[in-house]
N, C-alpha and C positions, 0 to 999 in steps of 0.2 A: 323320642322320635317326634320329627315335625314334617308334617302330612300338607302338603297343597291341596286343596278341594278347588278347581273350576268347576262353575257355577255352585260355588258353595254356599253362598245367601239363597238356593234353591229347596224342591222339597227333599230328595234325597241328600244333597249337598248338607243342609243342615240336620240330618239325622246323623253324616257319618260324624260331622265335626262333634254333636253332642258326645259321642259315644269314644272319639276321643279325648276329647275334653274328661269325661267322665274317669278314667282311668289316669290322668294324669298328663298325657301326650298334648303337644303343640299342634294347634289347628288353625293353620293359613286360609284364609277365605278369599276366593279372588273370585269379583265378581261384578257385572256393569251395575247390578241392583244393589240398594243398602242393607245393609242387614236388621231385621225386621226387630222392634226396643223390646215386642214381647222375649223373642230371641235372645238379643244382647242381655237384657235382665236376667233369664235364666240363666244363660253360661255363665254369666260374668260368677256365679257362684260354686263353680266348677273348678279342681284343682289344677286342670291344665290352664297351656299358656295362648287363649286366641289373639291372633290378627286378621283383619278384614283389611282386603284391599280394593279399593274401585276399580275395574279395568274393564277391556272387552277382547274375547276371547279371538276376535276375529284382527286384532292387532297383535303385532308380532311383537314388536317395541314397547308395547305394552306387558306382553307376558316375562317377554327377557326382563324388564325392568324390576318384575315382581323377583324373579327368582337371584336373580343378581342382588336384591336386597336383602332377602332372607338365605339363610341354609334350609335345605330343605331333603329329606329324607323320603319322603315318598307322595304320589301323584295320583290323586283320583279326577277322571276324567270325566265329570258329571255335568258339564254345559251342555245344552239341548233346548230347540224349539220342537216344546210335542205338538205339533201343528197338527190340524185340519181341516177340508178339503179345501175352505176358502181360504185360509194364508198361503196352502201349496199355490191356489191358481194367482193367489195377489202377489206374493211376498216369496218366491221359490227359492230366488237368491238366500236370504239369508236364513229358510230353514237350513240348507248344505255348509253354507259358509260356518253358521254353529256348529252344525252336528259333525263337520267331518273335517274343514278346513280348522278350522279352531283347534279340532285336535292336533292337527299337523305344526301349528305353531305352538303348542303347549307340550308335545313330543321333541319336538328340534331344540326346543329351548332346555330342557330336563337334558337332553343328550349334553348340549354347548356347556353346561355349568355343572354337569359332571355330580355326583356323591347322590344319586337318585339310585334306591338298593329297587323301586317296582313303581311301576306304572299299572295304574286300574283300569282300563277304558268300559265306562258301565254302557252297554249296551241294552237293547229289549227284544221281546219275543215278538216283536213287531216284524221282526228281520224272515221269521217264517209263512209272515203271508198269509196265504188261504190254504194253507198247511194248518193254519190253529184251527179251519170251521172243518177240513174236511177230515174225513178215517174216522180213528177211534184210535183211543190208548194215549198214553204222555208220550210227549215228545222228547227226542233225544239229540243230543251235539252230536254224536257220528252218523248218525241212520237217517233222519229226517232232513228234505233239501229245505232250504230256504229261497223263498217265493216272495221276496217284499213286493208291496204293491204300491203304498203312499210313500209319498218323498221321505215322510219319516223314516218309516222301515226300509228304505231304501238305503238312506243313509248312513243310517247305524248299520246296515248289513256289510256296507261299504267300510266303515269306519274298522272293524277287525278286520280287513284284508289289508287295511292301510298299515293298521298297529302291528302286523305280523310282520309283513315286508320293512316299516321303518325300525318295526325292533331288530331285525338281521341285519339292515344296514348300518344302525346307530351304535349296534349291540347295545342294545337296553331290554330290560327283562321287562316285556306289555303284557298284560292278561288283560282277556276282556270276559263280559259276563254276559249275558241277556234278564234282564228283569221279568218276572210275573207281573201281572197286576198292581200297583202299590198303594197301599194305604196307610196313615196312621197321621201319627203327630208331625206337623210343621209344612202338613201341603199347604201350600201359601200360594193366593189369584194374583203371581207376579205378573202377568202380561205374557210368560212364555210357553203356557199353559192353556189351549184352547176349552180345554173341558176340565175343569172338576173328578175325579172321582167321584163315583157312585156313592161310595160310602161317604166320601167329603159331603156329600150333596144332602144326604139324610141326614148326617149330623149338623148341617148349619138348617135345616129344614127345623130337626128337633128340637134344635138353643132355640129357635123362633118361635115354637107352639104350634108349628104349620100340620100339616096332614098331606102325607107322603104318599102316593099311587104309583105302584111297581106293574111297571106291563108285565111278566111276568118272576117264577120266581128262578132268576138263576143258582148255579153252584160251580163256581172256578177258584182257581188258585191264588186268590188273593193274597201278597202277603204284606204283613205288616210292617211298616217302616223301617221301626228298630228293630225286626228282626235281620232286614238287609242291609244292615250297618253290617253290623253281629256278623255277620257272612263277607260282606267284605275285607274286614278286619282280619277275619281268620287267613280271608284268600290271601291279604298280602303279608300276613304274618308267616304262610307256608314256607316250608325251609327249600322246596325242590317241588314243586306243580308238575306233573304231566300233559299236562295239556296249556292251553292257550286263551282257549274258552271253555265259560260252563255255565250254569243257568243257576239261577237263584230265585226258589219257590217256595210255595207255602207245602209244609208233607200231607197237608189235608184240607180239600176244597171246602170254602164253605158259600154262604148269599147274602147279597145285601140283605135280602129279606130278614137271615138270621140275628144280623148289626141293628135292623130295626128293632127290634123285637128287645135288645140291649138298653138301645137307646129307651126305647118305652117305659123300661123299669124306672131308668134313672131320669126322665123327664115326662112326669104324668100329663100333661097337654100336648102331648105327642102323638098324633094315630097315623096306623099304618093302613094298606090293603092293596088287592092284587086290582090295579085298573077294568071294570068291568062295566058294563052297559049304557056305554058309551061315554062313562070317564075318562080323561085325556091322562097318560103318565107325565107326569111329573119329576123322574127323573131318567136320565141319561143312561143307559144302562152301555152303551156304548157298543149298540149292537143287536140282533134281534133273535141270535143265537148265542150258548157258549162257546168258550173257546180250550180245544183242546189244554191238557196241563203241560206243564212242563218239569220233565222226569229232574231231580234232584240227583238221584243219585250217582254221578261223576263225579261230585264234589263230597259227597260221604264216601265215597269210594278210595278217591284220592285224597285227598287230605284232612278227612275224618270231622267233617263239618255236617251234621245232619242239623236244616232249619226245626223252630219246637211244630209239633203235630196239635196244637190247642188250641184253635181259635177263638175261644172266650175266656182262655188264661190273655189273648188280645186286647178281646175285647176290653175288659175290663179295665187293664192299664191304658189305652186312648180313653176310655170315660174317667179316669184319674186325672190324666192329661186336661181333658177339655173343662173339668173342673179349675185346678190349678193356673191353665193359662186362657179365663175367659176373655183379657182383653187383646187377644191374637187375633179371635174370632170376626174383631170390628175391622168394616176398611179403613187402609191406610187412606 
């Protein structure tokens, strides 16, 4: 199988390509960014077959060009500006033109060239809004509305009402997903990423010897990178999906706080602590509340995909990782 990744020199883009690469599968990278030598060095020792293509998602001509060059067997739709609030107010155009326009030519093109068995359109729980601060309980794909509020989650919320409709029209099989929180190996400061992850933030804190101040201690459904390969993988590998969307989570909350605490084993110049008497935090928590989870279960239901429940079975392979690949860590 050969798998198109837009925005695949990205962070999830480049978790899914590992993880095909890993098992053998052709992994097409299209994307306006290069892909990163830490990157390139590891795959290149992976039994599948990668290509990296330069392009930009928001040209047509461009995407037809890729797919006309390669055969290509299935489509992850992982281009995205995670903006916030000052690119929405600066730059509004091209968060939508990524986030949803792009899909639309990276959808039209996969129809026009025909032999695409599944389209991924990875979406986020950003699409529910101020649905994630308020109630209680995990969220669900049928029961809970979706409330976006920033262009981001606007977009993406936009973007599965598009992939629905253009898959009926194009007859193309679209799933779309909503993402958790993401964390792990290959978040990379491409530019199209206004924040870091929290947990990104504490581990380039920790490589440094810095001392990390958490306003307080959260507990959300962070999940791990490569476990949302793993999940997509299965999604498009399913023989007959019931549904359209579904969300992809961690099956057990955990906190930055607890990823410090990891970090500290493995890096003695490391200190952590909850911001107090009139300490400033230092990192990002993206928020001054948590945010509801989001229920898993449609996707163990249906096509028998439960994400792992271990977050320091996690942890620990990112601390493998950021071993392995310290010169990731430097800027380009």
């Amino acid at each position: 199988m050969r798998a198109l990744i837009a925005g695949g020199c990205g962070f999830v883009g480049l978790n899914i390509a590992e993880a095909l690469l890993r098992r053998g599968d052709g992994a097409v990278l299209f994307d306006a960014n290069p892909l990163h030598p830490a990157a390139a060095a590891a795959f290149a020792a992976l039994p599948g077959e990668l290509t990296v293509l330069e392009g930009d998602v928001r040209d047509a001509a461009s995407i037809e060009g890729a797919f006309s060059r390669q055969t290509i067997d299935a489509v992850f739709y992982g281009a995205a500006m995670t903006s916030g609030p000052e690119r929405e107010r600066e730059a509004p155009a091209q968060v939508l033109q990524v986030n949803l326009l792009g899909l639309v030519n990276v959808v039209k093109a996969a129809a026009d060239k025909g032999g695409v068995h599944r389209v991924i359109n990875i979406g986020s729980g950003a699409a529910y809004g101020r649905h994630r601060l308020e109630g209680q309980g995990a969220l669900t794909e049928d029961l809970t509305p979706s409330a976006p509020e920033s262009l981001y989650g606007i977009s993406k919320h936009a973007s599965e009402a598009v992939s629905r409709r253009l898959g009926a029209l194009l007859e193309l099989d679209i799933r779309s997903v909503r993402l958790a929180a993401v964390y792990g190996p290959w978040e990379i400061d491409s530019g199209a990423r206004d924040t870091l992850s929290p947990l990104m933030q504490a581990a380039l804190a920790a490589r440094h010897g810095d001392t990390v101040f958490l306003q307080r201690r959260d507990s959300q459904d962070w999940v791990y990178s490569r476990d949302v390969a793993a999940a997509l993988l299965a999604l498009l590998e399913a023989p007959a999906p019931s549904h359209d969307l579904y969300h992809i989570s961690s099956a057990t909350p955990c906190s930055v706080m607890d990823w410090c605490a990891a970090l500290a084993g493995q890096y003695p110049d490391f200190h952590y602590a909850l911001a107090t008497g009139g300490t400033p935090a230092n990192i990002d928590l993206h928020g001054d509340k948590d945010r509801r989870p989001l229920s898993g279960a449609r996707l163990t239901a249906d096509i028998g995909h439960t994400l792992p429940d271990d977050p320091h079975a996690a942890f620990t392979n990112f601390l493998d990782w950021m071993d392995q690949h310290g010169a990731f860590w430097e800027k380009r």
